[in-house]
BALOBA-1460 file (C-alpha; in Angstrom, 3 decimals):
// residues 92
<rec num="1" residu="x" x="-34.347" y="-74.319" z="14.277"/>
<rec num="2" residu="x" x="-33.329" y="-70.881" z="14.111"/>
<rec num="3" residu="x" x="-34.601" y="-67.746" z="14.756"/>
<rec num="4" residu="x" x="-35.021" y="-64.729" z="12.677"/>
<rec num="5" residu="x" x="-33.685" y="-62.305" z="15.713"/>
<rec num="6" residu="x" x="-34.989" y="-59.097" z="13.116"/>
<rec num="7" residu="x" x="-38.850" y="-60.525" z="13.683"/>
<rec num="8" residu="x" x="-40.589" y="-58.979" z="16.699"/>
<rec num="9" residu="x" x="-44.376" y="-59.973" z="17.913"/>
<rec num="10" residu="x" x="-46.584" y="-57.191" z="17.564"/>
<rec num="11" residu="x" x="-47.818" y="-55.998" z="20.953"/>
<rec num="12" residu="x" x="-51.310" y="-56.228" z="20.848"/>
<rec num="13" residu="x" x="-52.634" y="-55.806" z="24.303"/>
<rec num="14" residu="x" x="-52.231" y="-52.253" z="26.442"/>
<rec num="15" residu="x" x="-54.421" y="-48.723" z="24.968"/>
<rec num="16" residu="x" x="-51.303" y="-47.170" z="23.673"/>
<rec num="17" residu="x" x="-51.203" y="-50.934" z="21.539"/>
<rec num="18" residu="x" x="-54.932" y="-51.009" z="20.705"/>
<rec num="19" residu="x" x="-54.901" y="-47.210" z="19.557"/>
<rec num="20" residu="x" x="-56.968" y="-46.087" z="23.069"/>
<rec num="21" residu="x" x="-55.374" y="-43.236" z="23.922"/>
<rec num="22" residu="x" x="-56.438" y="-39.777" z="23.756"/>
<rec num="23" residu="x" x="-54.320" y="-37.166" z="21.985"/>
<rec num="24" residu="x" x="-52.773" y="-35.132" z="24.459"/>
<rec num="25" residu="x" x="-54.433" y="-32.092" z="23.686"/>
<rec num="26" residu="x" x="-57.785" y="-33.452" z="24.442"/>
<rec num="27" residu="x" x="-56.456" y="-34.551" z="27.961"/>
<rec num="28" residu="x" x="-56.974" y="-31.621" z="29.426"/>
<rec num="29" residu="x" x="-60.703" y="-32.142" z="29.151"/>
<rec num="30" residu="x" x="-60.456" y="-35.022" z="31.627"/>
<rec num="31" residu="x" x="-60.157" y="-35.310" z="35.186"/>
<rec num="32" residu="x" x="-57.707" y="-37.471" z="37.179"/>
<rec num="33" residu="x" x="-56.883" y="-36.026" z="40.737"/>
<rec num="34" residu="x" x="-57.246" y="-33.239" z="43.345"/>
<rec num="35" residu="x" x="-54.278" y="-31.365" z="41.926"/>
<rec num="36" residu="x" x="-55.477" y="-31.518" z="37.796"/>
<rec num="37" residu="x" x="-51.976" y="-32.932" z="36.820"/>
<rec num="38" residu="x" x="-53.753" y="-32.683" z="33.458"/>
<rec num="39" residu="x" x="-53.344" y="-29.082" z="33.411"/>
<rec num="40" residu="x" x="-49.865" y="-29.869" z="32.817"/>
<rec num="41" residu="x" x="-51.226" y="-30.845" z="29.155"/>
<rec num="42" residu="x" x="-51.474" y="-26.549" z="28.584"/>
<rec num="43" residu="x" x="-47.682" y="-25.482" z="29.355"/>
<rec num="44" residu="x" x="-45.594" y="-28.774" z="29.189"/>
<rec num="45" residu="x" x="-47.763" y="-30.918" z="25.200"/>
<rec num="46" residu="x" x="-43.811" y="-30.796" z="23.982"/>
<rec num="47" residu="x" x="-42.671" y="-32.834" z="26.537"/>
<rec num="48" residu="x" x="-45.978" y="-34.869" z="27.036"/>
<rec num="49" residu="x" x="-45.933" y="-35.793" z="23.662"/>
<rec num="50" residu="x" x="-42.070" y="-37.053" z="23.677"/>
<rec num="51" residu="x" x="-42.900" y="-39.097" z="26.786"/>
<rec num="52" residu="x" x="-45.694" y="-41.037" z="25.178"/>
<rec num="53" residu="x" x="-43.746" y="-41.690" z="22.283"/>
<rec num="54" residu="x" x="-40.767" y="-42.834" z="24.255"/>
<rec num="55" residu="x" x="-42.670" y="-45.462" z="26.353"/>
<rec num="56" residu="x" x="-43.665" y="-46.412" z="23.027"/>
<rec num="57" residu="x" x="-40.183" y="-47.985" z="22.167"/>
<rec num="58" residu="x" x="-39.789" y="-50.259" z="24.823"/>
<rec num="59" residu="x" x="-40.362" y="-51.713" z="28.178"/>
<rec num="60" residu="x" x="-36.803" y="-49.815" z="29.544"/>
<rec num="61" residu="x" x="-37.908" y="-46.967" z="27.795"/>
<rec num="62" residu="x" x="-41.819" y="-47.055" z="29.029"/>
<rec num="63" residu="x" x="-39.857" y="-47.726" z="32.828"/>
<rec num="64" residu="x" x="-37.791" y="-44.484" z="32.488"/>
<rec num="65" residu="x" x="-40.633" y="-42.334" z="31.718"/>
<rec num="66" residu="x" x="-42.785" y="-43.453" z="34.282"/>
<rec num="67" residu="x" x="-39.483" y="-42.789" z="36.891"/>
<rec num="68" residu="x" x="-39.642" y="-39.434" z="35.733"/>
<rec num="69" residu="x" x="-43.244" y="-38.814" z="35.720"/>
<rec num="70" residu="x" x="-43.158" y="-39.642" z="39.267"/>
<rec num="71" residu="x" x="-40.119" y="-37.027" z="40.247"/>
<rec num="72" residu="x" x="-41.942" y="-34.264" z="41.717"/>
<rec num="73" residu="x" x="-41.030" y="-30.649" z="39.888"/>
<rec num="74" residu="x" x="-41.089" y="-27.524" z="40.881"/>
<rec num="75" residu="x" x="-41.329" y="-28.111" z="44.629"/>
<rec num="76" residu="x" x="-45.003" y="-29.719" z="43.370"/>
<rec num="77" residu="x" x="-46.086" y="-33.550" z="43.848"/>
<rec num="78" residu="x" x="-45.352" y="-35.797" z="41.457"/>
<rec num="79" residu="x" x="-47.715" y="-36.723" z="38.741"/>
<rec num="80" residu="x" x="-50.890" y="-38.989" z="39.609"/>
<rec num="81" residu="x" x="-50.754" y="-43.054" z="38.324"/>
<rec num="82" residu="x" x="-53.783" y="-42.220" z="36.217"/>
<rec num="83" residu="x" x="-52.446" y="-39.132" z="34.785"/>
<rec num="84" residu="x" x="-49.075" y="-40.597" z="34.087"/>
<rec num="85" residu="x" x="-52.181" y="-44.084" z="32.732"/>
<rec num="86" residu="x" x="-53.744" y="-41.399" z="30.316"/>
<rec num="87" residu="x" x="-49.965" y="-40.365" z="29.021"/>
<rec num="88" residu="x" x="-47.770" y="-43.475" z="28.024"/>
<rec num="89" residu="x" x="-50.593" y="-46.150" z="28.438"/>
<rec num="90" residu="x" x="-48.730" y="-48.103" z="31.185"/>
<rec num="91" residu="x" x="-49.950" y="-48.503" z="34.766"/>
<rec num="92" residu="x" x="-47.484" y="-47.503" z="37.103"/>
């Protein structure tokens, strides 16, 4: 009994899996914390949008995203766990 190592199961459970997540443009009509991390949708969609589809690769890959979602920039706080939910899908 061998396997086929080339086969992978298709993920089917998580939003970014079932197709549940919002494009990142319309995130900024949604609210997630005190300090509107969403906001971040209006000067930073570039990097937003290479973030979600990096988590998309892989569980490493999903796991170094969320590490640097949660580096504060700038001096700020880091992103909020439902902001960073609403990005890549994963719960932190």
């Amino acid at each position: 009994m061998f396997l086929n190592r080339d086969s992978r199961v298709e993920r089917v459970t998580g939003k970014n899996a079932r197709g549940l997540l919002k494009p990142v443009p319309e995130l900024v009509n949604e609210t997630c914390c005190n300090d509107r991390c969403v906001s971040m949708v209006l000067t930073h969609s570039k990097l937003l949008e290479t973030w979600r589809a990096t988590a998309k690769l892989g569980q490493r890959e999903a796991r170094r995203v969320l590490a640097e979602m949660l580096i504060p920039s700038g001096g700020t706080k880091a992103n909020c766990y439902k902001f960073i939910s609403m990005v890549t899908g994963r719960s932190v």
